[in-house]
C-alpha positions, 0 to 999 in steps of 0.5 A, spaced: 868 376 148 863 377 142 856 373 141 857 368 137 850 367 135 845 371 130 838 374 131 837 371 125 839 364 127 838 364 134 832 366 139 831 373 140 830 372 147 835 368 149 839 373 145 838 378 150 838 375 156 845 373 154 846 380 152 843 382 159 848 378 163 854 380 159 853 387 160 852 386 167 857 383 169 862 388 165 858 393 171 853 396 165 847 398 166 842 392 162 839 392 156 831 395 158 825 391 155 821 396 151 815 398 155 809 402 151 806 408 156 800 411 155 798 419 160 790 419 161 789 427 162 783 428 168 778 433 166 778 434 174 782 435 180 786 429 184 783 430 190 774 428 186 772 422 186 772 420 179 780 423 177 781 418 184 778 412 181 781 414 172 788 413 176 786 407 180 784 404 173 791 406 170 794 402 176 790 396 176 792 396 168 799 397 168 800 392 173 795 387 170 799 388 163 805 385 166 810 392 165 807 391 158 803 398 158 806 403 163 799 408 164 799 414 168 794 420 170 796 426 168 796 434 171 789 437 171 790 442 166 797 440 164 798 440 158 791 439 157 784 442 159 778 438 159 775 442 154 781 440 149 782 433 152 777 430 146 781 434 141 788 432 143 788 425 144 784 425 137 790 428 134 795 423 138 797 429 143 795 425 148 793 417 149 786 418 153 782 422 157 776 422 162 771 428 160 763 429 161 760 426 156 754 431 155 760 436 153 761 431 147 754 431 145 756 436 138 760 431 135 757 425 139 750 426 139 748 420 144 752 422 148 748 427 150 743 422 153 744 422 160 743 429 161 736 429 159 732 432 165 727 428 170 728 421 166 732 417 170 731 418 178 735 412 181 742 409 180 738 403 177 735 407 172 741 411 169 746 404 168 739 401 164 740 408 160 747 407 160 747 399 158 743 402 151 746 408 150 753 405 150 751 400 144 750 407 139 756 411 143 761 405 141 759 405 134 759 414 134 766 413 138 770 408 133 768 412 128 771 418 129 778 413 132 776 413 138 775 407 144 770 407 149 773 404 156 768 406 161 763 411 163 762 413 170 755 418 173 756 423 178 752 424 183 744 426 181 743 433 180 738 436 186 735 443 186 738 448 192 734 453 194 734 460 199 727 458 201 723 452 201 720 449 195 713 446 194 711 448 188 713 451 181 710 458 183 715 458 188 721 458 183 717 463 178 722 470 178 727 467 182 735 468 179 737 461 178 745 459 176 745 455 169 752 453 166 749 450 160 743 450 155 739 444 159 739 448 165 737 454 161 732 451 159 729 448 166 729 456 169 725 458 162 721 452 164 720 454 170 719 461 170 726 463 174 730 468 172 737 464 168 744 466 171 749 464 167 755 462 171 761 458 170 763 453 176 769 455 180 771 462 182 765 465 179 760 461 182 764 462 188 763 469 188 756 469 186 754 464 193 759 470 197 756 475 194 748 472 194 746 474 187 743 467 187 737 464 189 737 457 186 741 452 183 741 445 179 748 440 181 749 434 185 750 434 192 757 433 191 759 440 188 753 442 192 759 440 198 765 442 194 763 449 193 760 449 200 753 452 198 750 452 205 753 460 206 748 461 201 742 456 201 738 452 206 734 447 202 736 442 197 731 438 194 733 431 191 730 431 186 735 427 181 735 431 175 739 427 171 745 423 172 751 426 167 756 421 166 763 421 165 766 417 160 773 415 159 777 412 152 783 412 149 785 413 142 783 406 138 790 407 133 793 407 141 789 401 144 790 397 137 797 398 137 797 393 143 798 385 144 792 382 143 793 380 151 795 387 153 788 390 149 785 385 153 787 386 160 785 393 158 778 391 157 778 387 163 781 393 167 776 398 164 770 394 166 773 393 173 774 401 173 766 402 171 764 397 177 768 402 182 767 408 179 759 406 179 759 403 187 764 410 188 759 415 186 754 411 191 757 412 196 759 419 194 752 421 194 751 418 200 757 422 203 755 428 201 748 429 203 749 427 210 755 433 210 749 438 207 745 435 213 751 437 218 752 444 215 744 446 216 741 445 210 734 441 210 735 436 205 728 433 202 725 429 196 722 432 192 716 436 193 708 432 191 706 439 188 712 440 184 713 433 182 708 433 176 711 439 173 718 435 173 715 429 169 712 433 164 719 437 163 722 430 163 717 428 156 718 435 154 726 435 153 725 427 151 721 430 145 726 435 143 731 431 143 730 425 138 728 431 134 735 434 134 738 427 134 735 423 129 732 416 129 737 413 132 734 417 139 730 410 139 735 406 140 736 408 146 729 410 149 724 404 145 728 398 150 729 404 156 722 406 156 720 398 155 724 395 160 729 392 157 
């Protein structure tokens, strides 16, 4: 039996549906509609917070555009690792991928711009930073072919002590773990003795072994590695709120139908929404877990509090030096409320 109609006279749909039927009634196996796939490479484990609410997105996208667009997670460090992801969804290696944002600032400088010390001090405070901050951050990104989705913030990062805090003379001398060139500067700041420490099996060991006395990170990380072997006092002192930022290839994003980039952006807010109200009750998790395991959790101390805000004004300053006017973009409407 032969298909007496052309696709050039006949609908194309139509066409495919009897040739569907054809073939199944023969017993082969249907023509398949072309289907576009997209792999998000997690910069983090399966089991963190954020890499669980980047594949909720992927699932809530691929049901949304309607088997359109096929999205997936992949491996933690298959093929990629997170310092690679930015690299290789630029060169078409991979669709996207879930990065901390500050690890972009070289080429992206405003992204960078939430991970200035003693600035924001509550999660309000870091989604109005975030409202100014992504309209720069777009624009930086596209240019480079890249689509922003969505930014996520981990927990604020709190100070972890051997001994209690009360004021900056007791963090003078002290050997404080740093992994980056903000930390570093806080311990220069503050007078302690910077340790420079990679997370993982190096932090791990160094926690065993005792050969730190303080540290910098959220409370999440802070039950993760199960710091209270080492330390008895964490200080919420809301250091910054870095955020991870999740986006895909604009050459990938503008290869869809209209329809399916819609779905996208519908499904990258609702993403943004979860991952906020997640990283919230993270937060909220992890301090009391801190608690359970005999770690005095406190505010910041009233003495040490003014140091943090001039440190805070300090970084701000040099900051929009290296960044450039467009720094004011962001701070002017922060600072004024808006």
């Amino acid at each position: 039996m032969a298909i007496s109609c052309h696709l050039s006279s006949c609908n194309r749909r139509a066409a495919m549906v009897l040739a569907t039927g054809m073939l199944s009634g023969l017993g082969m196996a249907p023509v398949a509609w072309a289907q576009t796939n997209w792999t998000l490479a997690p910069g983090y484990a399966a089991n963190v917070f954020m890499t669980q609410n980047l594949a909720q997105f992927a699932a809530d996208l691929t049901k949304a555009s309607q088997g359109k667009l096929s999205v997936k997670v992949g491996e933690l460090g298959k093929p990629f690792a997170m310092t690679d992801i930015r690299t290789a969804v630029g060169e078409g290696k991979v669709e996207g991928g879930n990065v901390l944002g500050s690890a972009l600032s070289k080429e992206f400088p405003t992204s960078g711009a939430d991970s200035i010390p003693f600035m924001t001090s509550s999660y309000a405070d870091a989604k109005r930073l975030w409202k100014h901050q992504r309209v720069l951050l777009e624009k930086e990104m596209a240019e480079k072919g890249l689509k922003l989705l969505y930014a996520v913030p981990w927990p604020a990062q709190g100070l972890y002590s051997t001994k209690p805090v009360n004021g900056i003379e007791d963090m003078r001398g002290i050997k404080m773990r740093t992994y980056n060139p903000t930390t570093v500067r806080v311990a220069e700041l503050m007078g302690a003795q910077a340790v420079e420490l990679a997370n993982g099996p190096p932090l791990v060991k160094a926690l065993a072994e005792g050969t730190i006395d303080s540290m910098i990170t959220s409370s999440a990380t802070g039950v993760d590695m199960k710091v209270w072997q080492r330390f008895k006092h964490f200080y919420d002192v809301r250091a910054w709120y870095p955020k991870n930022l999740t986006f895909v290839s604009a050459k990938a994003f503008n290869a869809l139908d209209e329809a399916t980039r819609k779905a996208v952006v519908n499904a990258a807010q609702a993403a943004e929404a979860s991952g906020w109200a997640l990283s919230e009750k993270v937060s909220g998790d992890a301090l009391a877990e801190l608690q359970r395991n005999q770690i005095q959790v406190s505010p910041t101390p009233g003495e040490l509090a003014p140091h943090l805000k001039r440190f805070g004004e300090r970084f701000a300053r040099e900051w929009i030096s290296t960044v450039g006017i467009q720094a004011n973009g962001i701070f002017i409407p922060y600072y004024t409320g808006q």
